[in-house]
Biotite code that builds the C-alpha atoms (Angstrom):
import biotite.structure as struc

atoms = struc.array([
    struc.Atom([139.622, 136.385, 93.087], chain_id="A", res_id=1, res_name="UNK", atom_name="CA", element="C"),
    struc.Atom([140.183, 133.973, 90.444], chain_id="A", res_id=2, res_name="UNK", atom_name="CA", element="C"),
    struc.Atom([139.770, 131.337, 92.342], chain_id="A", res_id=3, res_name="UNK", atom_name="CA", element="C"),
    struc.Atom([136.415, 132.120, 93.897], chain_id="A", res_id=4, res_name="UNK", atom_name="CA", element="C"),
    struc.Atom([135.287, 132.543, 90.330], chain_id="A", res_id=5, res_name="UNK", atom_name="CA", element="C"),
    struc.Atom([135.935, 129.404, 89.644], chain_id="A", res_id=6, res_name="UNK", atom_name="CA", element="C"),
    struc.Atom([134.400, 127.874, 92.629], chain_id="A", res_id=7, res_name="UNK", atom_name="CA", element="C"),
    struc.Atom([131.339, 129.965, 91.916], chain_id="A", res_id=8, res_name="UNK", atom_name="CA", element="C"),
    struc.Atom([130.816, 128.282, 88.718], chain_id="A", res_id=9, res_name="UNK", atom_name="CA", element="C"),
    struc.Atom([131.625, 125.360, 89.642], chain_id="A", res_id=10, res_name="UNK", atom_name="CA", element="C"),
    struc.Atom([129.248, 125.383, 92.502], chain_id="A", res_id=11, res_name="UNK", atom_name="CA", element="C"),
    struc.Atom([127.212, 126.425, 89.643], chain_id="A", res_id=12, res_name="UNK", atom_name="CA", element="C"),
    struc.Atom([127.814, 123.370, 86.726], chain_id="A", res_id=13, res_name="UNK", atom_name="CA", element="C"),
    struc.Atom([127.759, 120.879, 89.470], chain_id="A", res_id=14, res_name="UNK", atom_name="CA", element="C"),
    struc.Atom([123.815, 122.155, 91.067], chain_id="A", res_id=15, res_name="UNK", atom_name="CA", element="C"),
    struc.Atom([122.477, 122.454, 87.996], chain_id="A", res_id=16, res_name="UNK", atom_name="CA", element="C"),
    struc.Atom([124.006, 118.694, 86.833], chain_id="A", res_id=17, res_name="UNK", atom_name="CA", element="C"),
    struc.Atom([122.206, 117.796, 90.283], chain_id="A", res_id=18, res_name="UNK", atom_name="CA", element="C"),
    struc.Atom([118.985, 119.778, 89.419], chain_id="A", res_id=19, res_name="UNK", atom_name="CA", element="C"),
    struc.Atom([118.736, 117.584, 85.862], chain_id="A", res_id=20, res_name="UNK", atom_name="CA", element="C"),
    struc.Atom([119.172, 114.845, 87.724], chain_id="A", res_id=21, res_name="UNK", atom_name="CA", element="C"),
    struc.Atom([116.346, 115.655, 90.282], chain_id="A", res_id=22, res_name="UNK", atom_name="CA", element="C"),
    struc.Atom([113.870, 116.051, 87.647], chain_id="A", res_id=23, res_name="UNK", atom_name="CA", element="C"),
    struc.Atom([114.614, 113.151, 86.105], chain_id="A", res_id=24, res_name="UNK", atom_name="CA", element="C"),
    struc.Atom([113.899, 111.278, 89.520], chain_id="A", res_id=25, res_name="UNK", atom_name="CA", element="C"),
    struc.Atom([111.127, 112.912, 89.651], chain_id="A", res_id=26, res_name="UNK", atom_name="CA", element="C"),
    struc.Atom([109.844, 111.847, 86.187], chain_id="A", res_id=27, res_name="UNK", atom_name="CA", element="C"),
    struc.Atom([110.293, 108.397, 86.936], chain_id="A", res_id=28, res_name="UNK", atom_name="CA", element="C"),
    struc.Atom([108.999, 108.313, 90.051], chain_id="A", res_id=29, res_name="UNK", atom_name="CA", element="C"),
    struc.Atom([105.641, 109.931, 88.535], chain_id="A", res_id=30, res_name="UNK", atom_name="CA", element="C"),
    struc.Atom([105.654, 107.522, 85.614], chain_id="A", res_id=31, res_name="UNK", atom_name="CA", element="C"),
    struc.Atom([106.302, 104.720, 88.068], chain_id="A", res_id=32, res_name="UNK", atom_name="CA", element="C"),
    struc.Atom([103.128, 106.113, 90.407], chain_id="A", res_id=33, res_name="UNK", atom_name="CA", element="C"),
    struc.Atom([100.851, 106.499, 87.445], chain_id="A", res_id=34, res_name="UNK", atom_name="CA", element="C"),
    struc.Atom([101.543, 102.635, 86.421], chain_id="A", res_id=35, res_name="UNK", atom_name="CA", element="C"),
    struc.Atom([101.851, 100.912, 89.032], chain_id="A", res_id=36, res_name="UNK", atom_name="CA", element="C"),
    struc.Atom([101.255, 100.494, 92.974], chain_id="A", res_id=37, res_name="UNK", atom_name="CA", element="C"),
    struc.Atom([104.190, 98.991, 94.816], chain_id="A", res_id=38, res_name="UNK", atom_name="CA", element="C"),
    struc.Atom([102.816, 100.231, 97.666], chain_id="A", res_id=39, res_name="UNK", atom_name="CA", element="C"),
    struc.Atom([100.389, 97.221, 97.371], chain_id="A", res_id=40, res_name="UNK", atom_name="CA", element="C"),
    struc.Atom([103.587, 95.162, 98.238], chain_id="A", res_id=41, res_name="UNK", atom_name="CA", element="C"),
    struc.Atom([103.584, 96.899, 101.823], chain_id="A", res_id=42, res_name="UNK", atom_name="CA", element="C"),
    struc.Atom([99.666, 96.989, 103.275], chain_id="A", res_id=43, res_name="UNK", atom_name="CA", element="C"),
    struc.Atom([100.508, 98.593, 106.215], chain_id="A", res_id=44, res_name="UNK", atom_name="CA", element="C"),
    struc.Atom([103.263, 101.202, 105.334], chain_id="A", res_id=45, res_name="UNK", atom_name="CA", element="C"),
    struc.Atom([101.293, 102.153, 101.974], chain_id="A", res_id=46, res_name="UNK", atom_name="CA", element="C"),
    struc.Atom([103.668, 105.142, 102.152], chain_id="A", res_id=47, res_name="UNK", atom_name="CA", element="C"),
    struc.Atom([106.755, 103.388, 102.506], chain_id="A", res_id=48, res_name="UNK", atom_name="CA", element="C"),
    struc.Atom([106.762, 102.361, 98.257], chain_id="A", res_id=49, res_name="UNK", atom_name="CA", element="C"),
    struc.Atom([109.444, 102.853, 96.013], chain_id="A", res_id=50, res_name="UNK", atom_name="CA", element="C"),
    struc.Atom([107.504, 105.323, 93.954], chain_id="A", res_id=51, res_name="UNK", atom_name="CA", element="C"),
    struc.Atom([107.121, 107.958, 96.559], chain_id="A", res_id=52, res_name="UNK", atom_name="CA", element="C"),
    struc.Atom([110.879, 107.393, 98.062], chain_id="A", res_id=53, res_name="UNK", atom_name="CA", element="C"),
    struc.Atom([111.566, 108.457, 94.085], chain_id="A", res_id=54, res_name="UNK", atom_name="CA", element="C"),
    struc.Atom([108.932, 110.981, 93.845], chain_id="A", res_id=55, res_name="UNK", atom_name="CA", element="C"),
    struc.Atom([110.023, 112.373, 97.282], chain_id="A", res_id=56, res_name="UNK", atom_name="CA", element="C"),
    struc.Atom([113.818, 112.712, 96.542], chain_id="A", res_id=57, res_name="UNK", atom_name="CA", element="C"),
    struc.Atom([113.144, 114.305, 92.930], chain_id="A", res_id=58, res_name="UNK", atom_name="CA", element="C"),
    struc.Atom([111.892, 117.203, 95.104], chain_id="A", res_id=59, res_name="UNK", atom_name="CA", element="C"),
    struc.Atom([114.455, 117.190, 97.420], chain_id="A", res_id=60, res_name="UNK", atom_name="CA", element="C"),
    struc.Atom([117.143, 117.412, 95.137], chain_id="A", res_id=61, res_name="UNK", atom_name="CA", element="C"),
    struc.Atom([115.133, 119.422, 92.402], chain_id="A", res_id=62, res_name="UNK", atom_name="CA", element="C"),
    struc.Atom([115.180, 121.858, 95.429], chain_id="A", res_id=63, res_name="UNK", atom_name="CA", element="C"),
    struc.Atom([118.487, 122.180, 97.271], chain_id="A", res_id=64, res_name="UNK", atom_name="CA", element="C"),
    struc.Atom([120.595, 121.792, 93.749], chain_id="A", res_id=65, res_name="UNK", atom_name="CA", element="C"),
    struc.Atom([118.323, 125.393, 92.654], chain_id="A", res_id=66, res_name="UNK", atom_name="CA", element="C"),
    struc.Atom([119.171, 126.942, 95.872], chain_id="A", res_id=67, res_name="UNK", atom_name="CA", element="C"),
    struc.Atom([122.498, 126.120, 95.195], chain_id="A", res_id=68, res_name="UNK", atom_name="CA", element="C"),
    struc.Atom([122.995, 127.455, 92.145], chain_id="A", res_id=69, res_name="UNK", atom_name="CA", element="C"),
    struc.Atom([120.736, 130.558, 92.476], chain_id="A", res_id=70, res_name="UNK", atom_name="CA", element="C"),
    struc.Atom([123.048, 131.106, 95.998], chain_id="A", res_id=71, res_name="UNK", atom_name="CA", element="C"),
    struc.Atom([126.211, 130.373, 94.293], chain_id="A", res_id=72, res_name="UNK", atom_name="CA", element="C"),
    struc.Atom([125.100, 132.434, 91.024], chain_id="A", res_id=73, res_name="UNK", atom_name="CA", element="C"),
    struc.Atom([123.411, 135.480, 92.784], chain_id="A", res_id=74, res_name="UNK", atom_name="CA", element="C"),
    struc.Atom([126.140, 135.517, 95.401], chain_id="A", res_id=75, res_name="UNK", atom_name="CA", element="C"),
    struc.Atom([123.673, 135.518, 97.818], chain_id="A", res_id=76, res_name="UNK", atom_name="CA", element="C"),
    struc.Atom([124.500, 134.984, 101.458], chain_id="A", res_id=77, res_name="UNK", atom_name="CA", element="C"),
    struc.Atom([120.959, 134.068, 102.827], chain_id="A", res_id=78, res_name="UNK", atom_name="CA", element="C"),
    struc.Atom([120.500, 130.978, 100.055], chain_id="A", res_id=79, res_name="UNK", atom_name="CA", element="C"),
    struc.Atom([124.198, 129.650, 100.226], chain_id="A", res_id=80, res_name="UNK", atom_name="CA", element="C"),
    struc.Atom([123.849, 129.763, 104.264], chain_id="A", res_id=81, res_name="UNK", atom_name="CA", element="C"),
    struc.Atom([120.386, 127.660, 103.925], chain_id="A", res_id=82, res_name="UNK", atom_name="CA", element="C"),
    struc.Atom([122.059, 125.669, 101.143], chain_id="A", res_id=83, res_name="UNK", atom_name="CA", element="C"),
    struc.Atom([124.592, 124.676, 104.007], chain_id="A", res_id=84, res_name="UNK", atom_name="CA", element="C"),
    struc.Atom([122.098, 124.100, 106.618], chain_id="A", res_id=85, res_name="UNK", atom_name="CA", element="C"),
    struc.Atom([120.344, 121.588, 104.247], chain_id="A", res_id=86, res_name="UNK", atom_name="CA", element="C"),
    struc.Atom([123.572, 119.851, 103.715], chain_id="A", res_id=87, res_name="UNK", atom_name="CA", element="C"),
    struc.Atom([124.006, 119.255, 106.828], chain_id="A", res_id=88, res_name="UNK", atom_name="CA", element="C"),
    struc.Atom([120.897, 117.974, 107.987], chain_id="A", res_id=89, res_name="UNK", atom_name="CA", element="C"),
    struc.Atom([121.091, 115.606, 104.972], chain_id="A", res_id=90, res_name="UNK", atom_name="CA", element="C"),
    struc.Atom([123.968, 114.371, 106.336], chain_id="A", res_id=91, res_name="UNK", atom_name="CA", element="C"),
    struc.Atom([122.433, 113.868, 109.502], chain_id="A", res_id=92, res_name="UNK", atom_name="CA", element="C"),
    struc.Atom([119.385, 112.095, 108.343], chain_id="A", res_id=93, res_name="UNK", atom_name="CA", element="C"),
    struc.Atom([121.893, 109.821, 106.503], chain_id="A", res_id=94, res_name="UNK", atom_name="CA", element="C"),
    struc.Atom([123.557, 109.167, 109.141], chain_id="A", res_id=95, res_name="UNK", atom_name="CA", element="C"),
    struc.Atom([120.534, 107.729, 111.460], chain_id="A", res_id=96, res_name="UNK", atom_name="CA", element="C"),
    struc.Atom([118.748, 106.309, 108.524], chain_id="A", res_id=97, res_name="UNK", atom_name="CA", element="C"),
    struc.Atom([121.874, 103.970, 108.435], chain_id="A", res_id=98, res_name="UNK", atom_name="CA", element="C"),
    struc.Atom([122.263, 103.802, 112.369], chain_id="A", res_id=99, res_name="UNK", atom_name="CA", element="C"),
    struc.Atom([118.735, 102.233, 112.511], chain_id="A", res_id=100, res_name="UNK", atom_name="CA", element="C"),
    struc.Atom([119.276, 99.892, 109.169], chain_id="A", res_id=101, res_name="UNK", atom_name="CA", element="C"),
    struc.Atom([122.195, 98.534, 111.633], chain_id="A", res_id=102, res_name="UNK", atom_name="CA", element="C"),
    struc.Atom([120.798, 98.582, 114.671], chain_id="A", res_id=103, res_name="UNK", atom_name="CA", element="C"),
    struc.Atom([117.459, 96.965, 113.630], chain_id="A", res_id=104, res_name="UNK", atom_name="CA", element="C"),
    struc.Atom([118.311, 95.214, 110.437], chain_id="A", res_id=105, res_name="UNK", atom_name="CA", element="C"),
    struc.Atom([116.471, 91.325, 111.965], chain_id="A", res_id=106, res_name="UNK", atom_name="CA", element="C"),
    struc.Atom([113.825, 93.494, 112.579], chain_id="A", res_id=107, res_name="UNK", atom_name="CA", element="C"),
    struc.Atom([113.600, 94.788, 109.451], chain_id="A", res_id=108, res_name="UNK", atom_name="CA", element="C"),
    struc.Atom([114.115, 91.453, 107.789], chain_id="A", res_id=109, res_name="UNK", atom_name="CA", element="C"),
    struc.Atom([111.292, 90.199, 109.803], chain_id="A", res_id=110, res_name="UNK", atom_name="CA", element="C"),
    struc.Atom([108.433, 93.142, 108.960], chain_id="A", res_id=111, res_name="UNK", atom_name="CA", element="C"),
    struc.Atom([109.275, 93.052, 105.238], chain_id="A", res_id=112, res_name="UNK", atom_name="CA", element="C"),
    struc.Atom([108.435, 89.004, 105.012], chain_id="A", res_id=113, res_name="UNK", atom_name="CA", element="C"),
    struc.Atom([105.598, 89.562, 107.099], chain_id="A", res_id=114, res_name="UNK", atom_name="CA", element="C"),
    struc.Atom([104.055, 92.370, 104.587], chain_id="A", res_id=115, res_name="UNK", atom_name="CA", element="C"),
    struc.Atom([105.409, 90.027, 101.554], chain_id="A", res_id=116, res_name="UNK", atom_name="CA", element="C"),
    struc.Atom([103.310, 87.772, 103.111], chain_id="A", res_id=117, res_name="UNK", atom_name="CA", element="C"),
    struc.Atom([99.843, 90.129, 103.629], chain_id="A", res_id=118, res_name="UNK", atom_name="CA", element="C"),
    struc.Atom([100.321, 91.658, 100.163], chain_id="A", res_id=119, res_name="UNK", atom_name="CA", element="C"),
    struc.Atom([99.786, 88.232, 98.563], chain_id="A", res_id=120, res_name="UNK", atom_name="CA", element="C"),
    struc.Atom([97.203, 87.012, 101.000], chain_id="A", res_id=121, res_name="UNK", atom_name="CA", element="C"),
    struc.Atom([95.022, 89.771, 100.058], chain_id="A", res_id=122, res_name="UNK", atom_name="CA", element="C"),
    struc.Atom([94.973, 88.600, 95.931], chain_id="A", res_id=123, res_name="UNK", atom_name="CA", element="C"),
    struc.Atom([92.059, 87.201, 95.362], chain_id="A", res_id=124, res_name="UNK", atom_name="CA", element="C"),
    struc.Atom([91.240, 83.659, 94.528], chain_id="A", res_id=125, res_name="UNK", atom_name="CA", element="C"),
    struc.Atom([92.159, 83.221, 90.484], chain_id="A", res_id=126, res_name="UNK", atom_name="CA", element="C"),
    struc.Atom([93.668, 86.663, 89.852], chain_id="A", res_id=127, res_name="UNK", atom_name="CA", element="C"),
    struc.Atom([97.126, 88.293, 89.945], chain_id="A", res_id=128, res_name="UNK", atom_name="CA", element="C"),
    struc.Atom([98.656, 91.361, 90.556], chain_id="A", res_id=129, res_name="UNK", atom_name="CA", element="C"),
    struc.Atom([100.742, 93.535, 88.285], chain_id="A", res_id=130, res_name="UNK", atom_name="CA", element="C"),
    struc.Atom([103.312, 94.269, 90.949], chain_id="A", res_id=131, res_name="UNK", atom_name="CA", element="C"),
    struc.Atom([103.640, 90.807, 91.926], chain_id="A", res_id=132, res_name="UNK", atom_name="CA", element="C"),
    struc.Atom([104.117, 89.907, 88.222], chain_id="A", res_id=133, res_name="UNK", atom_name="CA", element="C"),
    struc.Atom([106.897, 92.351, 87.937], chain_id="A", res_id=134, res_name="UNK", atom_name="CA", element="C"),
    struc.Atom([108.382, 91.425, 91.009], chain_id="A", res_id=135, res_name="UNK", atom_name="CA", element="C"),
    struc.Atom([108.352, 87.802, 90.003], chain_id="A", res_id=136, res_name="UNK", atom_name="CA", element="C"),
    struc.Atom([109.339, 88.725, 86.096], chain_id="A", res_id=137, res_name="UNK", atom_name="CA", element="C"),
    struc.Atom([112.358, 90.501, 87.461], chain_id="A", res_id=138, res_name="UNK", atom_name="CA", element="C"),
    struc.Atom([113.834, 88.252, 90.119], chain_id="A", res_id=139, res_name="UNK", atom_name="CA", element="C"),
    struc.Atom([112.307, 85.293, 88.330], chain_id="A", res_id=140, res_name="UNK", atom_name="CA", element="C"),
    struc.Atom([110.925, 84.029, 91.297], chain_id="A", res_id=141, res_name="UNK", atom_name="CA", element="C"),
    struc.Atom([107.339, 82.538, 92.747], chain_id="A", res_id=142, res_name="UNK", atom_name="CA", element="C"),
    struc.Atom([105.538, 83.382, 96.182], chain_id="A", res_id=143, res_name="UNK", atom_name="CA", element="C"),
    struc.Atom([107.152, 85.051, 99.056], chain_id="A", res_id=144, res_name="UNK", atom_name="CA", element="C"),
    struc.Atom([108.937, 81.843, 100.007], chain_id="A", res_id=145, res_name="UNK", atom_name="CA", element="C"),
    struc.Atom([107.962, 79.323, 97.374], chain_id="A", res_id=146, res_name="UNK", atom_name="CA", element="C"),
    struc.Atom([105.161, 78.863, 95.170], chain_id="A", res_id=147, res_name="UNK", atom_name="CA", element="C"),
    struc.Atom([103.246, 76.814, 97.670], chain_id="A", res_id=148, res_name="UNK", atom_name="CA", element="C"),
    struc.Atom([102.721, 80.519, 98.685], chain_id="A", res_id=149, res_name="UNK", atom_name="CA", element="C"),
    struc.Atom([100.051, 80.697, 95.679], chain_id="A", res_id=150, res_name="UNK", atom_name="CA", element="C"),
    struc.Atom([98.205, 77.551, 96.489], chain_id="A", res_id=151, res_name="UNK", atom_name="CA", element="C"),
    struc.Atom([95.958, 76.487, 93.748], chain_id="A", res_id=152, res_name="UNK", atom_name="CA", element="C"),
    struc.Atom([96.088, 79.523, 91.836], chain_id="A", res_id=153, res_name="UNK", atom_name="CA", element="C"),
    struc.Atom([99.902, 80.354, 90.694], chain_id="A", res_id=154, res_name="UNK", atom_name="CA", element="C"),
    struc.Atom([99.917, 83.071, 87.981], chain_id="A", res_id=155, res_name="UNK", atom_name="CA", element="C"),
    struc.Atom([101.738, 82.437, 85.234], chain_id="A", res_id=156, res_name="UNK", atom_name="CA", element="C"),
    struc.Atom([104.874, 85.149, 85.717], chain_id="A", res_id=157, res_name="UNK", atom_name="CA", element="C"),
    struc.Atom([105.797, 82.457, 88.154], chain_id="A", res_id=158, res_name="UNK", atom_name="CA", element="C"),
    struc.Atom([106.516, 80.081, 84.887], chain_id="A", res_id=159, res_name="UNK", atom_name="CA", element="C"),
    struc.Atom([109.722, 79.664, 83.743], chain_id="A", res_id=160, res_name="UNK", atom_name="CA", element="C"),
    struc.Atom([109.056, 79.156, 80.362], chain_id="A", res_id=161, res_name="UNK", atom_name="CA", element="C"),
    struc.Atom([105.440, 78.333, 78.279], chain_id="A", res_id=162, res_name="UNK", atom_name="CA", element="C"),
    struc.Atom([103.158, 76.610, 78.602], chain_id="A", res_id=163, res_name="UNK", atom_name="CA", element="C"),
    struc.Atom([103.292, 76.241, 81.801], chain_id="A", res_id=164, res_name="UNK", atom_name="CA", element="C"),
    struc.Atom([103.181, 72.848, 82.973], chain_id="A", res_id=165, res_name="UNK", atom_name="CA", element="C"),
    struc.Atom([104.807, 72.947, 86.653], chain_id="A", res_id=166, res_name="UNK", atom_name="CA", element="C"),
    struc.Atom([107.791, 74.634, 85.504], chain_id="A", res_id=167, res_name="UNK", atom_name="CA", element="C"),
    struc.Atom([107.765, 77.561, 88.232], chain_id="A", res_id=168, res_name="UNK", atom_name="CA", element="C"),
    struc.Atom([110.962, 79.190, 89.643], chain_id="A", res_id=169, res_name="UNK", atom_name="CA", element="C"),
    struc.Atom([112.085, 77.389, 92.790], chain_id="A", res_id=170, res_name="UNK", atom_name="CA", element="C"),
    struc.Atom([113.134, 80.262, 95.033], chain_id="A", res_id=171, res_name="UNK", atom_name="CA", element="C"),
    struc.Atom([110.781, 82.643, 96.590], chain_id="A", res_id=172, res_name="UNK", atom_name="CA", element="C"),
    struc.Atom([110.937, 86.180, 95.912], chain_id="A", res_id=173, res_name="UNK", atom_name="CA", element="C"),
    struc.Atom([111.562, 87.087, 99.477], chain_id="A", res_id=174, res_name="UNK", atom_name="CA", element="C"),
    struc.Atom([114.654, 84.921, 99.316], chain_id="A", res_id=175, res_name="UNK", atom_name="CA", element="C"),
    struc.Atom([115.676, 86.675, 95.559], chain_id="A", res_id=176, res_name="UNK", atom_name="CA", element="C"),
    struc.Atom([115.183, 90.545, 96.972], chain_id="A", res_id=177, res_name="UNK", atom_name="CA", element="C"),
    struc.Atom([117.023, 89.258, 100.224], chain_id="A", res_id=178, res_name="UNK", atom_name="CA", element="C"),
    struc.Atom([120.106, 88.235, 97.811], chain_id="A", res_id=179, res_name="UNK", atom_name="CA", element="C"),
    struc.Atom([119.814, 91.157, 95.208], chain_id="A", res_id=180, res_name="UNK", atom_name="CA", element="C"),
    struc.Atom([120.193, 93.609, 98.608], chain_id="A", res_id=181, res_name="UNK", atom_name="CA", element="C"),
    struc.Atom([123.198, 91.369, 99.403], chain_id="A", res_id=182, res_name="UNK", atom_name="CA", element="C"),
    struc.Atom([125.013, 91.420, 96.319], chain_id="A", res_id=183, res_name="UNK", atom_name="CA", element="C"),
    struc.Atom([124.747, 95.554, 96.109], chain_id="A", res_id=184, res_name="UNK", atom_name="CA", element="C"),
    struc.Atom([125.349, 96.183, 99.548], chain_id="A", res_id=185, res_name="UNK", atom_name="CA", element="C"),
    struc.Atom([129.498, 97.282, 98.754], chain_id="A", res_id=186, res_name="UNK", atom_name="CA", element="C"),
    struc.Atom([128.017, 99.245, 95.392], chain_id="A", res_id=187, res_name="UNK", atom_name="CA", element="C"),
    struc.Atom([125.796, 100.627, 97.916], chain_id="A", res_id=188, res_name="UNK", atom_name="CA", element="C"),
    struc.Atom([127.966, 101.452, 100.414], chain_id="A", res_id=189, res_name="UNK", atom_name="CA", element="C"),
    struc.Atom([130.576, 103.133, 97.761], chain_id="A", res_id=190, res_name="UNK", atom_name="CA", element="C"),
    struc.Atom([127.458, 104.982, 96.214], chain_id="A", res_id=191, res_name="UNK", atom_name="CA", element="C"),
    struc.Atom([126.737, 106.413, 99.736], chain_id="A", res_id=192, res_name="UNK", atom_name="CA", element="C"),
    struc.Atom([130.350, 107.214, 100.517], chain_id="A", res_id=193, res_name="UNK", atom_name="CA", element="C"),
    struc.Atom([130.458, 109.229, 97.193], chain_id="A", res_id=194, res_name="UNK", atom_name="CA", element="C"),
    struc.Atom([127.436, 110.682, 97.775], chain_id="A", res_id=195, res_name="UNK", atom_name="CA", element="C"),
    struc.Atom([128.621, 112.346, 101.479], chain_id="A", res_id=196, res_name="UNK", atom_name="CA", element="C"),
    struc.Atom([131.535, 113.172, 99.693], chain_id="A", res_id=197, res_name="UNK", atom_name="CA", element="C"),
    struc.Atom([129.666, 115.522, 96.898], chain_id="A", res_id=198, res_name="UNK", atom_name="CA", element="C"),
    struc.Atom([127.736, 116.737, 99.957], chain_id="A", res_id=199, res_name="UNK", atom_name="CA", element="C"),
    struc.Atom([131.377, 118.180, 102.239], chain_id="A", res_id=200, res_name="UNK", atom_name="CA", element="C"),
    struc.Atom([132.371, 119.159, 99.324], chain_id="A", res_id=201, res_name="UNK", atom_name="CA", element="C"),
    struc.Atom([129.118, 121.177, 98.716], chain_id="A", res_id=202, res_name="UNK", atom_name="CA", element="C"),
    struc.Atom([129.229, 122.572, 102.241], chain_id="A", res_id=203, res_name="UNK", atom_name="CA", element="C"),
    struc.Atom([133.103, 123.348, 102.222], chain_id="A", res_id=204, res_name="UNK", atom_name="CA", element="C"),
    struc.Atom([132.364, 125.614, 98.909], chain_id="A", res_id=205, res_name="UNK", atom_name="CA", element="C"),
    struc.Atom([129.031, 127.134, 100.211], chain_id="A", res_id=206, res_name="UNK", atom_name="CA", element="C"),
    struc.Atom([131.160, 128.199, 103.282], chain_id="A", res_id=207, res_name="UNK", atom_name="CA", element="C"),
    struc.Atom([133.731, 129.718, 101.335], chain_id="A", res_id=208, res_name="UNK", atom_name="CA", element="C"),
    struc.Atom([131.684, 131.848, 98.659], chain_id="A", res_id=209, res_name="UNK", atom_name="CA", element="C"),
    struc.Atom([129.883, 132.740, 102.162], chain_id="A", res_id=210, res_name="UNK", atom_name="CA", element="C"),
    struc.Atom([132.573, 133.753, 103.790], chain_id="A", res_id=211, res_name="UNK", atom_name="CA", element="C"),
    struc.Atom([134.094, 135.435, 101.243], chain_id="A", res_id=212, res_name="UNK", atom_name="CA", element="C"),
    struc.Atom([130.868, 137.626, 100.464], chain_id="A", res_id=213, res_name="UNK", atom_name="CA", element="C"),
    struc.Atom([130.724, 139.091, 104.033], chain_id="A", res_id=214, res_name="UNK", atom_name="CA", element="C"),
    struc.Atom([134.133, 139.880, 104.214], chain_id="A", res_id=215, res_name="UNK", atom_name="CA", element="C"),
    struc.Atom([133.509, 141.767, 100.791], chain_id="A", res_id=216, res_name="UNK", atom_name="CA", element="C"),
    struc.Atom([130.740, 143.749, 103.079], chain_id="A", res_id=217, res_name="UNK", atom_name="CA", element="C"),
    struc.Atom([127.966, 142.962, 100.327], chain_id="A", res_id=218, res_name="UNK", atom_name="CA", element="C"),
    struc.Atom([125.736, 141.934, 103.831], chain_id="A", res_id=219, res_name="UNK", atom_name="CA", element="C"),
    struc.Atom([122.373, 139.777, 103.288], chain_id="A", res_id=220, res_name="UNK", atom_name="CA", element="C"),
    struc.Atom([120.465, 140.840, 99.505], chain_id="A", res_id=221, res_name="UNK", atom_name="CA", element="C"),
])
């Protein structure tokens, strides 16, 4: 008995760590909605932006870590059941989500310098764009493949230092991203790994408090 105490509240600590978390995904993904439009960086997938892949999986989480710990709290069979069968089809979602990453990744790599490419063709003659100048800030780098990619009017995040007088970063941002993806693909990978792990581990203890409960004969409340 002890011991399912303990899970409970475990079960308990560890949603509502998750729920925190959620919210604060959330947040940011608001803020980062409210201030600037990423999605301009993808024309044709406008809903494919960083912002509402944040904005999305603050609710998600916010979500299943609450019916977590109101299941796991309550002792009710009906939410740590659902709880489970949300799990689960996380897991599968994760799963093809990385199936098609493999299976189509040239693909990929194709589309996303093609829509590099539209998003900058559609700037206007003598302006810039506050998402390309944070892009370009970041990675410190100019045009989708070099900063012939501006033609006559290359903004000045594309400097390397001022004034600017044809001292623009070398390597396109396409290029930069391409690397940066590169580089955190193993941090990536262990993130993921951890992630699934937290997520058995969730299911295994959902299970049990379920189990438990309808051997006790409490039935569904």
């Amino acid at each position: 008995m002890s011991c399912l105490k303990c899970l409970k509240y475990t079960m308990c600590v560890v949603n509502f760590i998750f729920f925190i978390c959620g919210v604060g995904i959330l947040g940011v993904g608001i803020y980062l909605k409210t201030t600037f439009n990423f999605s301009a960086l993808v024309p044709s997938f406008p809903a494919m932006s960083v912002t509402n892949g944040l904005f999305i999986l603050g609710i998600f989480i916010t979500c299943v870590s609450f019916l977590g710990f109101l299941g796991a709290l309550k002792e009710n069979r009906c939410l740590l059941i659902s709880f489970f069968v949300l799990l689960f089809l996380v897991m599968l979602g994760e799963l093809a989500v990385a199936s098609v990453l493999l299976m189509y990744e040239s693909q990929i790599d194709k589309t996303i310098n093609e829509e590099l490419t539209k998003s900058l063709e559609k700037i206007e003659k003598n302006t810039t764009s506050i998402e390309w100048d944070t892009v370009q800030k970041t990675f410190q780098c100019c045009g989708v493949q070099n900063v012939s990619d501006w033609q006559s009017h290359v903004p000045d995040s594309c400097c390397q230092s001022p004034p600017c007088k044809d001292t623009y970063w070398k390597e396109g941002c396409y290029t930069k991203l391409k690397s940066w993806f590169d580089r955190n693909l193993l941090g990536t990978g262990i993130g993921v790994i951890i992630v699934c792990s937290i997520e058995v581990l969730g299911m295994c203890f959902s299970m049990t408090l379920f189990c438990h409960i309808s051997k006790s004969g409490l039935g569904y409340k």
